[in-house]
C-alpha positions as CSV (number, residue, x, y, z in Angstrom):
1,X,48.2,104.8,44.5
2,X,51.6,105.8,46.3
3,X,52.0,107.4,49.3
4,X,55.4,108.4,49.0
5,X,56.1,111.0,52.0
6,X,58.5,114.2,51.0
7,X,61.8,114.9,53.4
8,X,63.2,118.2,53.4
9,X,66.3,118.7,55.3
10,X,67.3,122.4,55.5
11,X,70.6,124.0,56.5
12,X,71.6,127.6,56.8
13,X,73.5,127.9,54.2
14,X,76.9,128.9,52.3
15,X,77.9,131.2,49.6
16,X,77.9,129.6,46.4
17,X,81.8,130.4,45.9
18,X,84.7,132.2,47.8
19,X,84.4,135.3,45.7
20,X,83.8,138.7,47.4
21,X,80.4,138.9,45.5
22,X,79.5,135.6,46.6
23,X,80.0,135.8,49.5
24,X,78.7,139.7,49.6
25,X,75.2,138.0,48.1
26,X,74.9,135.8,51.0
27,X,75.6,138.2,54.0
28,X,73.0,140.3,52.3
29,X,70.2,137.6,51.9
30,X,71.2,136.3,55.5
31,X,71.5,139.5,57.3
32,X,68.6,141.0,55.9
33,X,66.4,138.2,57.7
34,X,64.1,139.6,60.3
35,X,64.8,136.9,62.6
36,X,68.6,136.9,62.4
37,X,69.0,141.2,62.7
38,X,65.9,141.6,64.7
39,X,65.6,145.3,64.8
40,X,63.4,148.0,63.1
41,X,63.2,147.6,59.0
42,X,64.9,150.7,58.2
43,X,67.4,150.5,60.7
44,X,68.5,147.2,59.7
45,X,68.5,147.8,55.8
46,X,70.9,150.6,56.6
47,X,73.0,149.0,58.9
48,X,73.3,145.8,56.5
49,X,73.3,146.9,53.2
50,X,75.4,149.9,53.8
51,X,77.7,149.3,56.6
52,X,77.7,145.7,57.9
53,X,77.5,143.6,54.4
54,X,80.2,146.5,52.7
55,X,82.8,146.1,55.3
56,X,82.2,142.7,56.3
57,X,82.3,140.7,52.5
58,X,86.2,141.3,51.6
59,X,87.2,140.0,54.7
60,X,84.5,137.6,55.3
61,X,85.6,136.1,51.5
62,X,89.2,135.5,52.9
63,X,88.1,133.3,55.2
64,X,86.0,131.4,53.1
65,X,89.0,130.8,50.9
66,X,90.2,129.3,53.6
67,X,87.6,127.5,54.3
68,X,86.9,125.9,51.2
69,X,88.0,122.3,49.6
70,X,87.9,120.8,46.6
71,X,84.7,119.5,47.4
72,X,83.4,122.9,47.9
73,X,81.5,124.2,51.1
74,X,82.1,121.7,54.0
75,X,78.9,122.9,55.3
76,X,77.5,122.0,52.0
77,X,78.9,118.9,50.9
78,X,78.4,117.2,54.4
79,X,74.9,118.3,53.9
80,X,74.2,116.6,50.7
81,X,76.6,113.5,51.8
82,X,73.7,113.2,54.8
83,X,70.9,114.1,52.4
84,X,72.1,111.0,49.8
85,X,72.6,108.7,53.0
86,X,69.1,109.5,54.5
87,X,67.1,108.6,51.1
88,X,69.7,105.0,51.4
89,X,68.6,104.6,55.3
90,X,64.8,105.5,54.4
91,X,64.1,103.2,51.4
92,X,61.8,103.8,48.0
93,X,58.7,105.2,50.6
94,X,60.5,108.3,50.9
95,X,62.2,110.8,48.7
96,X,64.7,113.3,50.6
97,X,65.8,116.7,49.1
98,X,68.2,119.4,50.7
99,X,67.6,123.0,50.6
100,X,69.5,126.1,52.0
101,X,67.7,128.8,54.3
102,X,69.6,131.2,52.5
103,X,71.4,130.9,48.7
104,X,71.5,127.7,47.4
105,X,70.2,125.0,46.5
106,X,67.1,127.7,47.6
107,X,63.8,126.6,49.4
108,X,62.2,127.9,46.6
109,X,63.8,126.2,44.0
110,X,63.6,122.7,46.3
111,X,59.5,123.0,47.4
112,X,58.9,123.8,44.2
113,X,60.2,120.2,43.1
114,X,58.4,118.5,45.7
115,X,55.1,120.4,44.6
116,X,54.9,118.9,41.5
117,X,56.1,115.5,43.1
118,X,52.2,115.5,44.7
119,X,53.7,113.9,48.1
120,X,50.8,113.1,50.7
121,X,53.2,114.3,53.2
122,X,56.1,116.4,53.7
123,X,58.1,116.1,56.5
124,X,61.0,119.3,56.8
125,X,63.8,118.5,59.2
126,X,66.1,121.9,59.8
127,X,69.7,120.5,60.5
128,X,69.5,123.0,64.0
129,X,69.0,120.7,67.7
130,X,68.3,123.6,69.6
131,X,65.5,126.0,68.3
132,X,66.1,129.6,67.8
133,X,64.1,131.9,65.7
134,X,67.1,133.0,63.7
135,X,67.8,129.3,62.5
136,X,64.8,126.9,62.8
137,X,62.0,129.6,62.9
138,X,63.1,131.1,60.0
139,X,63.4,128.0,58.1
140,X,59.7,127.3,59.4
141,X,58.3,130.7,58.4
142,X,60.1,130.9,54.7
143,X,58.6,127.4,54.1
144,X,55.0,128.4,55.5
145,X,55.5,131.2,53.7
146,X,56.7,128.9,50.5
147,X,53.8,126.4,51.5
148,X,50.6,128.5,51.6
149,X,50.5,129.8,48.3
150,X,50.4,126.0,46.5
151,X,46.6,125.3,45.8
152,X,46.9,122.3,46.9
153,X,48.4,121.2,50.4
154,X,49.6,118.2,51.8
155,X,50.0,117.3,55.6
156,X,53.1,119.6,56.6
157,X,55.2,118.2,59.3
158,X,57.8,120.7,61.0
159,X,60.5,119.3,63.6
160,X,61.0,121.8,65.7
161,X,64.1,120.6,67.8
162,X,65.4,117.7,69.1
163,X,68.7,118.1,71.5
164,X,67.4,115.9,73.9
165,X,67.1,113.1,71.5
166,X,69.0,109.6,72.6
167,X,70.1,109.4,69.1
168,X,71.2,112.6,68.6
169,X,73.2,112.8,72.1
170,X,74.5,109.3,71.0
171,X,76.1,110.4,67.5
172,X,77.6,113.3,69.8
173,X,79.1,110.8,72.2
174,X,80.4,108.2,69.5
175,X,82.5,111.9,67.8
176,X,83.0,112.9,71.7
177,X,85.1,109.3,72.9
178,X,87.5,110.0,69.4
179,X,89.2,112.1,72.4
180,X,89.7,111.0,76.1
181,X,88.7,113.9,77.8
182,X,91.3,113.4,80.6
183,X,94.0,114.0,78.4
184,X,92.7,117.4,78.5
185,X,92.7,120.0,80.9
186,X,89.6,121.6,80.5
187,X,86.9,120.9,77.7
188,X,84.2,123.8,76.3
189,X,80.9,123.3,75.0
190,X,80.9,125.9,72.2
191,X,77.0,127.3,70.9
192,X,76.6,129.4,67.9
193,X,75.7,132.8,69.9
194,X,72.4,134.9,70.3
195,X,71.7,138.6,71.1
196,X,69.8,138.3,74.4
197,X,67.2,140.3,73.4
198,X,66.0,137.3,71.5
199,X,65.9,134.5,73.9
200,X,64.4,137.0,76.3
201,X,61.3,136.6,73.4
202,X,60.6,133.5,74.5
203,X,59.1,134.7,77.4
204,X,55.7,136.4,77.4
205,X,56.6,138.2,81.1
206,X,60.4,138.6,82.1
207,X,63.8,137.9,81.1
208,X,65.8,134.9,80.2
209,X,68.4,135.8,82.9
210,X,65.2,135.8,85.5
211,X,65.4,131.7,85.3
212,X,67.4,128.8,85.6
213,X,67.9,128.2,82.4
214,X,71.3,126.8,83.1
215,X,70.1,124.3,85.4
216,X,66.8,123.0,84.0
217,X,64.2,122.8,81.1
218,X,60.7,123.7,82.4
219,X,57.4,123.9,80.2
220,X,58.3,127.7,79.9
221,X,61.9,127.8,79.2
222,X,61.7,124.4,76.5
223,X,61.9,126.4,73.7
224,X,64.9,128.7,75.1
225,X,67.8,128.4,72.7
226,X,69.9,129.3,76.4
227,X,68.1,126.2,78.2
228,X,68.6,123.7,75.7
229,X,72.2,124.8,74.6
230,X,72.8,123.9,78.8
231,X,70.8,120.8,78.6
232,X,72.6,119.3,75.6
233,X,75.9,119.8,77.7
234,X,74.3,118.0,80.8
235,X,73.7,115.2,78.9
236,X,76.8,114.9,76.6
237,X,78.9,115.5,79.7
238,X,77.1,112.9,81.8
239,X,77.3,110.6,79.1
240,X,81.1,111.4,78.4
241,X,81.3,111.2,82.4
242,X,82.9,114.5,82.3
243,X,83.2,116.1,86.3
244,X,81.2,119.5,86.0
245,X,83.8,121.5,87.2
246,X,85.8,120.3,84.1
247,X,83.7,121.7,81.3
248,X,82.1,125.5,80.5
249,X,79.3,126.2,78.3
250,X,80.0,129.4,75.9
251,X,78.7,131.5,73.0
252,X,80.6,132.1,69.8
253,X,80.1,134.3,66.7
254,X,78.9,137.1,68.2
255,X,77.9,140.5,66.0
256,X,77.6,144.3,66.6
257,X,77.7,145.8,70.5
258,X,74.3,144.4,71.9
259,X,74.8,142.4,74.8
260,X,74.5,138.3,73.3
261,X,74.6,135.3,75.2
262,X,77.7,134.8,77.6
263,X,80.1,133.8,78.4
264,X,82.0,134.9,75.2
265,X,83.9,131.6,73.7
266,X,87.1,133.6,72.6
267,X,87.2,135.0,76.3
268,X,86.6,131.5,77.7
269,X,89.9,130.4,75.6
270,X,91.8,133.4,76.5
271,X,91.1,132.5,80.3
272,X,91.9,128.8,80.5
273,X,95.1,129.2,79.0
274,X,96.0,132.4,80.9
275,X,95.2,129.9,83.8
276,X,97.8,127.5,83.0
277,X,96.2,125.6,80.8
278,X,97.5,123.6,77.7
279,X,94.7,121.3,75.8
280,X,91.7,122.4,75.2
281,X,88.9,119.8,73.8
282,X,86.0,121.8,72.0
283,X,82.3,120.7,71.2
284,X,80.1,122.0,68.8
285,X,76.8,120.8,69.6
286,X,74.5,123.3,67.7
287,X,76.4,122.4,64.6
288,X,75.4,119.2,62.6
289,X,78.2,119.7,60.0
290,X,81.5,121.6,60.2
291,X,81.5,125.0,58.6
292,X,83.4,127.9,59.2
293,X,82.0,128.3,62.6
294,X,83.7,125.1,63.7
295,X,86.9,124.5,61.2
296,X,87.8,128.0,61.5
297,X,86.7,130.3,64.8
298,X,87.0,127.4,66.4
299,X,90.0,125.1,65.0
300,X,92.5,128.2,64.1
301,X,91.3,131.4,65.4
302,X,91.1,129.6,68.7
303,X,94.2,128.3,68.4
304,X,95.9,131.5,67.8
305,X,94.3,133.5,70.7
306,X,94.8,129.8,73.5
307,X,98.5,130.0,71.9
308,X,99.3,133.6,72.5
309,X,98.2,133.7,75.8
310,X,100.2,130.7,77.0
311,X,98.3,127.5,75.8
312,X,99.3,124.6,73.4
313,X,96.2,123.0,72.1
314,X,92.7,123.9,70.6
315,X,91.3,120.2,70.0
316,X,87.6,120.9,67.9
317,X,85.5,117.3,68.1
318,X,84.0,116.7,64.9
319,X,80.4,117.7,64.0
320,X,78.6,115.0,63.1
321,X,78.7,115.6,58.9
322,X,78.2,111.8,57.8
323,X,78.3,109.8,60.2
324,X,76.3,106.8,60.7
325,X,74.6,107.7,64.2
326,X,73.9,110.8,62.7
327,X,71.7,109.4,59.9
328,X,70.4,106.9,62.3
329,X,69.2,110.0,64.4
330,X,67.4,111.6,61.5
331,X,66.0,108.8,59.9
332,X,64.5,108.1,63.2
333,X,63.0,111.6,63.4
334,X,61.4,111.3,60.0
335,X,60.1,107.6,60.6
336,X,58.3,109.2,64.3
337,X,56.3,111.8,62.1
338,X,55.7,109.5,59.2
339,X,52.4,108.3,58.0
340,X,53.3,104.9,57.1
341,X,55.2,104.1,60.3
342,X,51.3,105.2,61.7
343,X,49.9,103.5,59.0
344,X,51.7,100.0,59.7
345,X,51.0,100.4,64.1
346,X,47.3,100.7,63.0
């Protein structure tokens, strides 16, 4: 009888072309997520469908023209590249698919599969170190919701987060020491962004900006997208052995006229080279594979805004796409939840 465990690795997502409907298909199926626009149904139908997603999708397609290569979505093909690497690392015990939060390859489409494949387990691994609800709780909650209507269900494993990892921090470090940070005058720890409204959900009494979220991880705070976004800089820094007063953390990508997460990473840029500044090294430690997040706010836009206000260089470190620390890391997460790893301590 086999015992073959089920590995879902599960990204955000990409359109499935460059196209303005394309790309129009995925703002819609993204935005429309509760957890990523987390405001009133109505409100946020109209806002999406009729003013966000309209406006947004020509110019939004231009940049993923930009974006893309021959190989398609970076995002996408450094997803399946890890996906192929993992079932290599993990052996014939194991069978490893990749599905998208949102377009494709779907969730749907992907469980589906693995249904019929009868697994005793499935393990699902979202591609996101820090938790948020917009990015790991939504990939939980579309594959509950997936999940609970089979007839039959197998021991569900979720990994939640894991930017306190060794491994993890490790493949960060091994990208990180591509660049001596003292050729550099200042380096930033760049985070996807977060309206604060929805970090201050964490909490059942209080807001986020009432603790020290920069400062420490606490029982209360651990699931804190602000707290561990901090956290993973303490530890990359002290690994790098980068001076405090050297680095800032900041937010990126932020949406609409609600307060998010700060400091702002475009105004971070702005004021390091309006402070005399020339090199600028960049991380990207919420981001496991470069997309246009990284290769383009980051690489050129940030370039363009550290340039026209006096500064030379935007340097982006790598995400960690393929590498080999980075498959060790997750192969290492599945192996800690596995059954058979149990089975062979017992």
């Amino acid at each position: 009888m086999s015992n073959k465990i089920g590995v879902l690795l599960v990204n955000l997502g990409t359109p499935d072309d460059p196209s303005t409907g394309k790309v129009r298909s995925y703002l819609s199926q993204f935005l429309n997520d509760p957890r990523v626009i987390d405001i009133p149904w109505l409100l946020r139908k109209f806002l999406v469908n009729f003013i966000i997603v309209p406006f947004r999708a020509p110019k939004s397609a231009k940049i993923y023209q930009k974006l893309w290569t021959k190989d398609g979505s970076p995002l996408l093909f450094y997803s399946q590249k890890a996906q192929q690497l993992l079932q290599e690392k993990l052996g014939e015990n194991y069978h490893v698919e990749l599905a998208m939060r949102y377009k494709n390859p779907s969730m749907e489409t992907v469980l589906e599969k693995m249904r019929k494949m009868n697994f005793s387990q499935i393990i699902i691994v979202p591609m996101f170190p820090q938790y948020a609800s917009s990015t790991t709780g939504s990939a939980h909650q579309r594959a509950m919701e997936i999940i609970s209507k089979w007839y039959v269900i197998p021991e569900i494993s979720f990994i939640s987060q894991y930017y306190d990892n060794e491994d993890f921090l490790e493949a960060f470090v091994e990208k990180g020491k591509k660049y001596n940070h003292e050729d550099f005058d200042h380096v930033m720890f760049s985070f996807h962004g977060l309206p604060e409204r929805q970090v201050d959900k964490v909490y059942e009494e209080g807001l986020c900006s009432d603790r020290d979220c920069e400062n420490e991880i606490t029982d209360e705070n651990k699931f804190c997208y602000k707290a561990t976004c901090y956290a993973t800089t303490r530890y990359l820094a002290s690994r790098l052995n980068i001076p405090e007063e050297k680095y800032t953390v900041a937010f990126q990508s932020r949406l609409g006229k609600d307060p998010w997460l700060e400091p702002y990473a475009d105004f971070v840029v702005e004021e390091q080279a309006k402070k005399g500044n020339k090199k600028l090294l960049v991380f990207s430690p919420a981001f496991t594979a470069d997309c246009l997040e990284t290769i383009i706010e980051i690489g050129d836009e940030y370039q363009e805004i550290f340039e026209e206000h006096g500064g030379e260089k935007v340097q982006l470190v790598e995400s960690l796409n393929d590498s080999p620390l980075w498959i060790d890391t997750l192969k290492n997460l599945v192996e800690e939840r596995s059954q058979i790893k149990n089975a062979l301590k017992n």
